[in-house]
OpenMM code with the backbone's topology and positions (N, CA, C; nanometers):
from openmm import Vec3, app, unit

residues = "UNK UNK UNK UNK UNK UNK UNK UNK UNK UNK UNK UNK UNK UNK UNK UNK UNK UNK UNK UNK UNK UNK UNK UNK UNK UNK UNK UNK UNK UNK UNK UNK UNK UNK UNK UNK UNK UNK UNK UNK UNK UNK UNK UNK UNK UNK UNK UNK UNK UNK UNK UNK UNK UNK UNK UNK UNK UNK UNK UNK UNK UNK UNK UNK UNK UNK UNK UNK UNK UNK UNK UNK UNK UNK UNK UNK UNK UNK UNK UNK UNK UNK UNK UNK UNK UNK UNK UNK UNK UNK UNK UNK UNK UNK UNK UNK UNK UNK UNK UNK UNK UNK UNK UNK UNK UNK UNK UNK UNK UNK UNK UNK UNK UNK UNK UNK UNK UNK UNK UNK UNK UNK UNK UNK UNK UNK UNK UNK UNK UNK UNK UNK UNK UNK UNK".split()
positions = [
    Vec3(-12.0459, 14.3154, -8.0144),
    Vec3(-11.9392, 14.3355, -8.1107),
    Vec3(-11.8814, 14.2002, -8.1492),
    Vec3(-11.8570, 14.1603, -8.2592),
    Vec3(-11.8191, 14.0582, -8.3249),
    Vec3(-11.6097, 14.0804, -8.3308),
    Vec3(-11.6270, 13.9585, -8.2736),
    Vec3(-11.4252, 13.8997, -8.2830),
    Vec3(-11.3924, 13.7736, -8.3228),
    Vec3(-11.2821, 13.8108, -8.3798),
    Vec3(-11.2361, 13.6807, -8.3893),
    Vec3(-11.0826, 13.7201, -8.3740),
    Vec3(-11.0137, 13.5908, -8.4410),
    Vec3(-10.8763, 13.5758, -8.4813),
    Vec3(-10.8623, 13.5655, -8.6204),
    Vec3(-10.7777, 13.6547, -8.6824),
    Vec3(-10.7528, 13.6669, -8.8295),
    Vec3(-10.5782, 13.6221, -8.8416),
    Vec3(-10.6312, 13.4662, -8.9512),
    Vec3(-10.4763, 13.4402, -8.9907),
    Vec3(-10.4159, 13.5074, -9.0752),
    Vec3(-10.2803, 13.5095, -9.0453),
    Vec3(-10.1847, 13.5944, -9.1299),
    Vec3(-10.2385, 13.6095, -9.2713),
    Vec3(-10.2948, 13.5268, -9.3187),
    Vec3(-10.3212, 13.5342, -9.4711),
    Vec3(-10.4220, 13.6188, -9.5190),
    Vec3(-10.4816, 13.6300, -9.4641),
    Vec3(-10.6425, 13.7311, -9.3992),
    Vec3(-10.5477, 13.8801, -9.4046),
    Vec3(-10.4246, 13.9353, -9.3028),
    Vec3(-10.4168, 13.9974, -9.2833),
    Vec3(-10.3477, 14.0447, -9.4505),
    Vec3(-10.2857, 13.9755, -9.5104),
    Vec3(-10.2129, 14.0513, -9.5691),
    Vec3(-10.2976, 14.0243, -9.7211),
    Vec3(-10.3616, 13.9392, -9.7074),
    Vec3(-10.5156, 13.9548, -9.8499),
    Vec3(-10.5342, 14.0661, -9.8244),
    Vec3(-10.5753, 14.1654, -9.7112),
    Vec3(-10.6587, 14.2419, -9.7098),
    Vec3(-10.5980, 14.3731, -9.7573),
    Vec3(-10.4349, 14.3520, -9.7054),
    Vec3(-10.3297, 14.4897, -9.7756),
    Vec3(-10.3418, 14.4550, -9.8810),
    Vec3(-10.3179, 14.3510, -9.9978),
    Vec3(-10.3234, 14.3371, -10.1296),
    Vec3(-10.3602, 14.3680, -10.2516),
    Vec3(-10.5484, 14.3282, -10.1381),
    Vec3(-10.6673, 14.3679, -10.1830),
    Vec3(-10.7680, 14.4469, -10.1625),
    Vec3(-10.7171, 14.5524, -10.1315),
    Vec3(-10.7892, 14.6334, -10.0283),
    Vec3(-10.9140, 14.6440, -10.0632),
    Vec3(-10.9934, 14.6219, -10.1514),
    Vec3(-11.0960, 14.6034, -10.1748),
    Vec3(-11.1943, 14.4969, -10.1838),
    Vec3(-11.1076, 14.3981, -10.1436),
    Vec3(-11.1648, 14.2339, -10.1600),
    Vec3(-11.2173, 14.2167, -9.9865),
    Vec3(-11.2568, 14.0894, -10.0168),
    Vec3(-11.3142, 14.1041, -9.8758),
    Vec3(-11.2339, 14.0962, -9.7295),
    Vec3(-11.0970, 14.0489, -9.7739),
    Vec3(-10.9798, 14.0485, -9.6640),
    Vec3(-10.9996, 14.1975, -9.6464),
    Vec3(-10.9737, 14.2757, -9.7593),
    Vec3(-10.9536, 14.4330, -9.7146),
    Vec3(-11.0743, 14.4871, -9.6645),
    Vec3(-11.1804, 14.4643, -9.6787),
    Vec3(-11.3010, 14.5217, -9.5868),
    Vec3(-11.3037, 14.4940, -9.4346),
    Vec3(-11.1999, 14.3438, -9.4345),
    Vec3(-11.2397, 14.2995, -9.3160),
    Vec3(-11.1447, 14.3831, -9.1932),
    Vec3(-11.0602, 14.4541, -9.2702),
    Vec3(-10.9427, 14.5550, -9.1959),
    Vec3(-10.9942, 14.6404, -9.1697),
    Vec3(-11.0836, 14.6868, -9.2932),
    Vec3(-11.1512, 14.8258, -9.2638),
    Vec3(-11.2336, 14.7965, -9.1789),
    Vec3(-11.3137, 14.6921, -9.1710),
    Vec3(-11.4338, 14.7090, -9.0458),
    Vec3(-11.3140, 14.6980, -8.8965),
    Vec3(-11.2393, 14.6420, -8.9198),
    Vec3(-11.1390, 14.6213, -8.7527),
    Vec3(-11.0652, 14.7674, -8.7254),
    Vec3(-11.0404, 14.8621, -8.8355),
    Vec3(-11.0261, 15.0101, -8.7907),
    Vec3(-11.1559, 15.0895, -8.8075),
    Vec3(-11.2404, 15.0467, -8.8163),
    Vec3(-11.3549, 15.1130, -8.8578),
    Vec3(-11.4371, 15.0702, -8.6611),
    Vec3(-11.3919, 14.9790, -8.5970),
    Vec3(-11.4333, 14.9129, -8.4678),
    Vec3(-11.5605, 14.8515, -8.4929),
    Vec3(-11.6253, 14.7864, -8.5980),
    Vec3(-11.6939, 14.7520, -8.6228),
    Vec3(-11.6574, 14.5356, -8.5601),
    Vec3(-11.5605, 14.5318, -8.5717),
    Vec3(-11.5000, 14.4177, -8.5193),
    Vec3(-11.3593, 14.3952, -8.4650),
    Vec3(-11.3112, 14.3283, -8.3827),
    Vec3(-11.2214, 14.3511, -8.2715),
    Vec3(-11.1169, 14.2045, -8.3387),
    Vec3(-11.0197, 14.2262, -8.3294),
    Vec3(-10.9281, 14.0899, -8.3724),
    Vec3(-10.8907, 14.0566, -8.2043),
    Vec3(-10.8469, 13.9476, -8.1936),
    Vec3(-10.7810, 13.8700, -8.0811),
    Vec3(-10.6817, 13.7995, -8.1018),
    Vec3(-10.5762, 13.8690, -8.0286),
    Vec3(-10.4091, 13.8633, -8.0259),
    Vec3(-10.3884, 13.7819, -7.9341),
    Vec3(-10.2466, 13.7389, -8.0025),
    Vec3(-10.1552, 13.7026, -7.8832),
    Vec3(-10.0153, 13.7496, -7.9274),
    Vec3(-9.9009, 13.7533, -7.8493),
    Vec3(-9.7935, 13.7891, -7.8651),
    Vec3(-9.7186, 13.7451, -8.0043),
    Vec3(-9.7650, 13.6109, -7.9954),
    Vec3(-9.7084, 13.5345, -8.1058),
    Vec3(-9.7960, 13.5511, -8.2453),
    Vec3(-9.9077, 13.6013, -8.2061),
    Vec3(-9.9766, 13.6412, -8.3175),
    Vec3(-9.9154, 13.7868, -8.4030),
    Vec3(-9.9081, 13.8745, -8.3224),
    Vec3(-9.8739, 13.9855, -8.3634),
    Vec3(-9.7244, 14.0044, -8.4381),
    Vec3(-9.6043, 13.8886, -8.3486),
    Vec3(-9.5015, 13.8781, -8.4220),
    Vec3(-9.4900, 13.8116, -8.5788),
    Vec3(-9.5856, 13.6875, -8.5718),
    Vec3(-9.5694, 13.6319, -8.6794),
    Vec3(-9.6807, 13.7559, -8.7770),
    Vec3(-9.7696, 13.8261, -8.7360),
    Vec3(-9.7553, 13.9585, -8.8271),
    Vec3(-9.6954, 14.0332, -8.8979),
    Vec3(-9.6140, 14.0693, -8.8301),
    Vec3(-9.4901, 14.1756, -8.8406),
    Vec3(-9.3567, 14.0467, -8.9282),
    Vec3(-9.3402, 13.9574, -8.8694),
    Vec3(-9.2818, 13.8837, -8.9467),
    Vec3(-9.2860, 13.8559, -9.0927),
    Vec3(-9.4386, 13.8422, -9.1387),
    Vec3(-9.4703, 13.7385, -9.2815),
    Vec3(-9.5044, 13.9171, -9.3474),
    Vec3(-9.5474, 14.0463, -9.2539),
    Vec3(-9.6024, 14.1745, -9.3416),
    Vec3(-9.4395, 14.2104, -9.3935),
    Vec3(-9.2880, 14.1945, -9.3091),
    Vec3(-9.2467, 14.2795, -9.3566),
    Vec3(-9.1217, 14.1795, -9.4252),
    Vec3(-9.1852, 14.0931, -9.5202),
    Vec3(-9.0893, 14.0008, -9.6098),
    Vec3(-9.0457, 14.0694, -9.7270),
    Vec3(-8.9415, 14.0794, -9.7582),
    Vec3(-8.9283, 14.1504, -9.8668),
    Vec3(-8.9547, 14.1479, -9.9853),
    Vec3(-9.0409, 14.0392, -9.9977),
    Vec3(-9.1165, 13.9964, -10.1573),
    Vec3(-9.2836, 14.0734, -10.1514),
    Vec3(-9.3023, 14.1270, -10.0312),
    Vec3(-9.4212, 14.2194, -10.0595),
    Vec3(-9.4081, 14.3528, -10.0653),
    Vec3(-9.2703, 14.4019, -10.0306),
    Vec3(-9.2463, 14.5208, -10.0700),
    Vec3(-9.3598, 14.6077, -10.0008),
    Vec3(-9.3916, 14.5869, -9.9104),
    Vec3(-9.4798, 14.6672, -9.8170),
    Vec3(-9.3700, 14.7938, -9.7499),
    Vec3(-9.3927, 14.9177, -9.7781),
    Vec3(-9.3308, 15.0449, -9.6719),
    Vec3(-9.3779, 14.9851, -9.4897),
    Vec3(-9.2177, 14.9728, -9.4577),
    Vec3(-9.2293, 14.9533, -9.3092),
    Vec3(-9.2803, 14.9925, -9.2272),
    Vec3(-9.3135, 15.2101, -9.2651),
    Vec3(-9.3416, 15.2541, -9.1824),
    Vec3(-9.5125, 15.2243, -9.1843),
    Vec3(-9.5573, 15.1706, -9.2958),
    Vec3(-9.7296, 15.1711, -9.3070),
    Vec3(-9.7617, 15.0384, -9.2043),
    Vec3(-9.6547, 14.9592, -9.2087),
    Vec3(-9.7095, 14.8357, -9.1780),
    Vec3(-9.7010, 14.8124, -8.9874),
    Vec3(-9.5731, 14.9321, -8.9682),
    Vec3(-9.5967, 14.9223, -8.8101),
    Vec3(-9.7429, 14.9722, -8.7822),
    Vec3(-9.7287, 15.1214, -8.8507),
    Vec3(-9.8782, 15.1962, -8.7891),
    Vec3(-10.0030, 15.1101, -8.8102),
    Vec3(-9.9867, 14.9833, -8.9524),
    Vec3(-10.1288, 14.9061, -8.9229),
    Vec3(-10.0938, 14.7956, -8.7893),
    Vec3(-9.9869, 14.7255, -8.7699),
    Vec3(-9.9750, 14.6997, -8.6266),
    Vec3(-10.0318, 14.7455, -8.5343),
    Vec3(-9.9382, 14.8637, -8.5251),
    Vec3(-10.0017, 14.9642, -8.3572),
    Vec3(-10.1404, 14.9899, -8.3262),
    Vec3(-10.2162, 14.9751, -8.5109),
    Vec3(-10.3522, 15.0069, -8.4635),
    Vec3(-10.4599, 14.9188, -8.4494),
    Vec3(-10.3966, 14.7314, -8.4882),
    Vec3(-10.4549, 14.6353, -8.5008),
    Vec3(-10.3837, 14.6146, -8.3099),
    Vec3(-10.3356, 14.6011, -8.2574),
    Vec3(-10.2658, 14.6283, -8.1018),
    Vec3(-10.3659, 14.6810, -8.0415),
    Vec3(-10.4081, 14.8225, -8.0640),
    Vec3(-10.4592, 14.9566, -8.0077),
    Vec3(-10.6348, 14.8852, -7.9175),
    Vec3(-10.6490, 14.8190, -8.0820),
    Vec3(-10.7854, 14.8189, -8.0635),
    Vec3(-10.8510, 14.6307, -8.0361),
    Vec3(-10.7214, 14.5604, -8.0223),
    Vec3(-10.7870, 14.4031, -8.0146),
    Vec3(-10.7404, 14.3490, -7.8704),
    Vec3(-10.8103, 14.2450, -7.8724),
    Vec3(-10.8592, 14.2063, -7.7601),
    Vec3(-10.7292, 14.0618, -7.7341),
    Vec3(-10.6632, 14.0674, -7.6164),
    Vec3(-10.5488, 13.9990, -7.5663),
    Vec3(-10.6357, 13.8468, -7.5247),
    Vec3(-10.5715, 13.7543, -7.5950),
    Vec3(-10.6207, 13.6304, -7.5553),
    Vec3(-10.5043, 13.5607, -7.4503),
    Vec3(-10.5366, 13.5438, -7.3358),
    Vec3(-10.4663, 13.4577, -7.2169),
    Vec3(-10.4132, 13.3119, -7.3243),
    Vec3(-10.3220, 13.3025, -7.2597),
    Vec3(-10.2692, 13.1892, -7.2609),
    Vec3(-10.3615, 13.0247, -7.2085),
    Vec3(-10.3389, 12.9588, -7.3495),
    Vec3(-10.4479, 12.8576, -7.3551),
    Vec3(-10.3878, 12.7487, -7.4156),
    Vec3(-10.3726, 12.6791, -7.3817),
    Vec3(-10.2460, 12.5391, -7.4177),
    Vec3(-10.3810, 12.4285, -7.4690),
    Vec3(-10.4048, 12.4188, -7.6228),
    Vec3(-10.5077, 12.2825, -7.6302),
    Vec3(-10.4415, 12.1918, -7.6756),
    Vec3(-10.4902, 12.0699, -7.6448),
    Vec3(-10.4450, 11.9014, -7.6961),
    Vec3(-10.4946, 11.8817, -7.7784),
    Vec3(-10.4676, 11.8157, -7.9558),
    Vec3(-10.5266, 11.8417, -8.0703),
    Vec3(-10.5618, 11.6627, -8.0409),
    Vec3(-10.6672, 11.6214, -8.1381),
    Vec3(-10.7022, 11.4631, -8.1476),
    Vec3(-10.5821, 11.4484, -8.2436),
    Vec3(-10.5437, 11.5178, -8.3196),
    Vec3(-10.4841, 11.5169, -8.4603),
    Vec3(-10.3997, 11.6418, -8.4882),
    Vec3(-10.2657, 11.6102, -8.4994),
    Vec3(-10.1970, 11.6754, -8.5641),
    Vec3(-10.1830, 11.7953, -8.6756),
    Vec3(-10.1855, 11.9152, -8.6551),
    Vec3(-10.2085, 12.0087, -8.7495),
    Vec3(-10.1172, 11.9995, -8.8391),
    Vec3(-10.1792, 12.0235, -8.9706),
    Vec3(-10.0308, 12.0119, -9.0911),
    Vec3(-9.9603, 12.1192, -9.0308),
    Vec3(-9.9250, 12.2630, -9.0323),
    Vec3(-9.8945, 12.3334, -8.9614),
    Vec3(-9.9030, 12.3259, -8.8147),
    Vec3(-9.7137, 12.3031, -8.7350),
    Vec3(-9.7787, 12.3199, -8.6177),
    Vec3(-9.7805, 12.4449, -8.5666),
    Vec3(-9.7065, 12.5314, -8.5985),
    Vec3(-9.6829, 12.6793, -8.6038),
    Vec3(-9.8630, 12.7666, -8.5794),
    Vec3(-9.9125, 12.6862, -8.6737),
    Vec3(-10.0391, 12.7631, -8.6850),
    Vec3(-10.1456, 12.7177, -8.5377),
    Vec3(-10.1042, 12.6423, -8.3823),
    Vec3(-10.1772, 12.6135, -8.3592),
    Vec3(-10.2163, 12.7439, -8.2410),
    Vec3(-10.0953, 12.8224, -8.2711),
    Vec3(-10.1624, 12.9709, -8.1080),
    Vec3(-10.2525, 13.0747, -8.1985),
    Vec3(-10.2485, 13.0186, -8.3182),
    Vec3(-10.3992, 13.0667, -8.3695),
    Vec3(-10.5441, 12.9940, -8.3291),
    Vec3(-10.5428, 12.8743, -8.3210),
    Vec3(-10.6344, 12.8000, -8.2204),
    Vec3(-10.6598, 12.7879, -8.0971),
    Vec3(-10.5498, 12.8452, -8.0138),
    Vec3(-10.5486, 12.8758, -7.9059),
    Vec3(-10.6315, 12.9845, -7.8544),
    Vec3(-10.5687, 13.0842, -7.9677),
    Vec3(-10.6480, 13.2180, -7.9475),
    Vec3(-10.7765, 13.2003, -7.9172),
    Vec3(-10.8279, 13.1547, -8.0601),
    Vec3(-10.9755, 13.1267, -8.0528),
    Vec3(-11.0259, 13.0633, -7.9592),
    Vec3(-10.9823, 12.9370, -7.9263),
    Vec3(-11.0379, 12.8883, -7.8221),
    Vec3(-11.0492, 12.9460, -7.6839),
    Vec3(-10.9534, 13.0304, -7.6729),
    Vec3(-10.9448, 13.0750, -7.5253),
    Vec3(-11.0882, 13.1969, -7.4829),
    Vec3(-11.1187, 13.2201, -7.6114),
    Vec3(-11.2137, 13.3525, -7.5931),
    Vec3(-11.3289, 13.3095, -7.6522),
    Vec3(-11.3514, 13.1766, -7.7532),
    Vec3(-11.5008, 13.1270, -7.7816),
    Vec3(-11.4736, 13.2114, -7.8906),
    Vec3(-11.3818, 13.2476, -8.0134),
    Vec3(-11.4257, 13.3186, -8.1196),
    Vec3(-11.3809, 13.2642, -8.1987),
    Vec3(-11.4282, 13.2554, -8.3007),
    Vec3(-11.4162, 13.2190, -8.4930),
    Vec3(-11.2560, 13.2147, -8.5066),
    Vec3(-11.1765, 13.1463, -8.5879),
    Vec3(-11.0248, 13.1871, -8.6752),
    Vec3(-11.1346, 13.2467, -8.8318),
    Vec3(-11.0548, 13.3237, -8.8294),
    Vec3(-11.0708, 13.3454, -8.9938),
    Vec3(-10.9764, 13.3462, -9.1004),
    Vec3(-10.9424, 13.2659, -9.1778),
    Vec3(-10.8593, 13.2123, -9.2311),
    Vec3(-10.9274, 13.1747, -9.3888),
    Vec3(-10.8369, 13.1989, -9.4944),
    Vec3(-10.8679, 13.1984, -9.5972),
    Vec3(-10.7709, 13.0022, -9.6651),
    Vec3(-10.7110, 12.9656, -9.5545),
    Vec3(-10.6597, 12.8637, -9.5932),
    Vec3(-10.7358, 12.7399, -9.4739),
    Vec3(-10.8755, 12.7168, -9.5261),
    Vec3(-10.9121, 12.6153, -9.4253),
    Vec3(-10.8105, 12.5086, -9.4430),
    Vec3(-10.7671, 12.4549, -9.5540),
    Vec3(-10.7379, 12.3468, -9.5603),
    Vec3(-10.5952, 12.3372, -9.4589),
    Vec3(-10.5188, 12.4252, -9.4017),
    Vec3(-10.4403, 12.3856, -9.2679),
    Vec3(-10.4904, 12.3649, -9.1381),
    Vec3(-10.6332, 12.4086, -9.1398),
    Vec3(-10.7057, 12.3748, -9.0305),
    Vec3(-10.8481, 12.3097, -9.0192),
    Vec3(-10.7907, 12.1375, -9.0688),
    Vec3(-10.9188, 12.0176, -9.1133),
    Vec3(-10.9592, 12.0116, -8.9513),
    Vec3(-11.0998, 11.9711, -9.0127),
    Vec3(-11.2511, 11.9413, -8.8947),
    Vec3(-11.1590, 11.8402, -8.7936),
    Vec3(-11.0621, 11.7373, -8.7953),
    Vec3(-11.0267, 11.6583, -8.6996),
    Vec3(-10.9712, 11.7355, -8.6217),
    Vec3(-10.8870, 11.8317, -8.6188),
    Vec3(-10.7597, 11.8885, -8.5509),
    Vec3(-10.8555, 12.0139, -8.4494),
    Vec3(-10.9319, 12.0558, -8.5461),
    Vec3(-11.0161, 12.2176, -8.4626),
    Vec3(-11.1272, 12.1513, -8.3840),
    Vec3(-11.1298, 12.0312, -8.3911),
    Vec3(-11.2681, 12.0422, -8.2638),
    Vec3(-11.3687, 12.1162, -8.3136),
    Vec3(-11.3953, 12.2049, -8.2159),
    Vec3(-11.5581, 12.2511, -8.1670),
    Vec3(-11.5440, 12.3912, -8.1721),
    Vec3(-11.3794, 12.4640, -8.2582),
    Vec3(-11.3390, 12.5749, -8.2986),
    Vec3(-11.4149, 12.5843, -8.3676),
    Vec3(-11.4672, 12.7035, -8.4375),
    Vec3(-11.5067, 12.7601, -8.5551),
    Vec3(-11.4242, 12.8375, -8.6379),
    Vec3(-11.3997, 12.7655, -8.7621),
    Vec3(-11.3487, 12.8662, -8.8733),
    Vec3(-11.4078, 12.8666, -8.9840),
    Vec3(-11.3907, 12.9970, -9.0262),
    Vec3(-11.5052, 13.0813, -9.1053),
    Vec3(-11.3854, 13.1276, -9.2063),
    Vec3(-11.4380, 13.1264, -9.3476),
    Vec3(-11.3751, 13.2003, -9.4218),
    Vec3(-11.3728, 13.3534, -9.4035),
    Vec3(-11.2872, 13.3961, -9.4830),
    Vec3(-11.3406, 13.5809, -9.4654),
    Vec3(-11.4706, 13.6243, -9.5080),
    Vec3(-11.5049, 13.5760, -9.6224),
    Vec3(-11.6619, 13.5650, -9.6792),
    Vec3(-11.7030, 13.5264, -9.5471),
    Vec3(-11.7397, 13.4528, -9.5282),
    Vec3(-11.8500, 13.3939, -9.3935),
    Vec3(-11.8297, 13.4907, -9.2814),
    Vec3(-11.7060, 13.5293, -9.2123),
    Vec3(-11.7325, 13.6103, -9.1099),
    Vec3(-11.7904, 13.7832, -9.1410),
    Vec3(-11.7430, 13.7708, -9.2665),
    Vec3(-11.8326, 13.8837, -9.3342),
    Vec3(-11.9535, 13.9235, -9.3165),
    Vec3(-12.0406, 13.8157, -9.3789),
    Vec3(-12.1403, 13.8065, -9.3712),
    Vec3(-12.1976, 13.8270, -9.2543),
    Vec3(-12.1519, 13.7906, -9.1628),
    Vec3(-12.1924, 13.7827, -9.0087),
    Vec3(-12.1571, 13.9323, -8.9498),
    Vec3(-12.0978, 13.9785, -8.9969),
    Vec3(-12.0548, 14.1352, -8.9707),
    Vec3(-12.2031, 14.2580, -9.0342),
    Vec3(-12.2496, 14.1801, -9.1666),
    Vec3(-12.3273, 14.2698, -9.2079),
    Vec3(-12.4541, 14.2704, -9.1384),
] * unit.nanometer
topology = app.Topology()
chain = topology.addChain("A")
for resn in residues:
    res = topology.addResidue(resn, chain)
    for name in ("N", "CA", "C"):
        topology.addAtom(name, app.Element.getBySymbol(name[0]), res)
């Protein structure tokens, strides 16, 4: 079974677009076709950036996609990495953590907060690319 870590932007392309490839990539993660990998801080800054009031998302849809992105992904331990280089975002780095702690992909539709100096020997994959790898 294929996992990764999906950045916030991933998550909420995919409500947007439910038909684009962010939104397939939801459907395959309730579909169990692929497993996301959480962390605490992942899931808050979820719930944080889903329930802004400029997306006008219904609260109650967005817990139940919570509870069921929770239900079914895989808890990444706590993993503290030392960057060579400074992330423009530092916020964004327990998304690298994630990944690193479990050997899986970020998938992220904004590489450009996470340049080749800072990720190491991480892999990030657009949503297209981990797509592909799904089919």
């Amino acid at each position: 079974m294929n996992a990764a870590v999906f950045d916030t932007n991933v998550v909420v392309s995919g409500i947007l677009s439910p038909s684009g490839i962010p939104g397939r990539l939801l459907d395959a993660i309730l579909d169990g076709l692929c497993r996301p990998v959480v962390t605490d801080s992942i899931m808050a800054e979820y719930e944080d950036v889903l329930c802004r009031p400029k997306f006008h998302f219904p609260p109650a849809r967005i817990h139940l996609l919570l509870d069921v992105i929770r239900s079914c992904a895989l808890s990444a331990p706590s993993f503290l990495l030392r960057f060579d280089a400074p992330l423009p975002d530092p916020d964004d780095a327990v998304f690298l953590e994630a990944a690193a702690s479990l050997n899986v992909p970020l998938v992220t539709g904004n590489g450009k907060y996470f340049p080749r100096r800072c990720v190491g020997e991480i892999r990030v994959l657009t949503p297209s690319a981990f797509f592909q790898q799904l089919r």
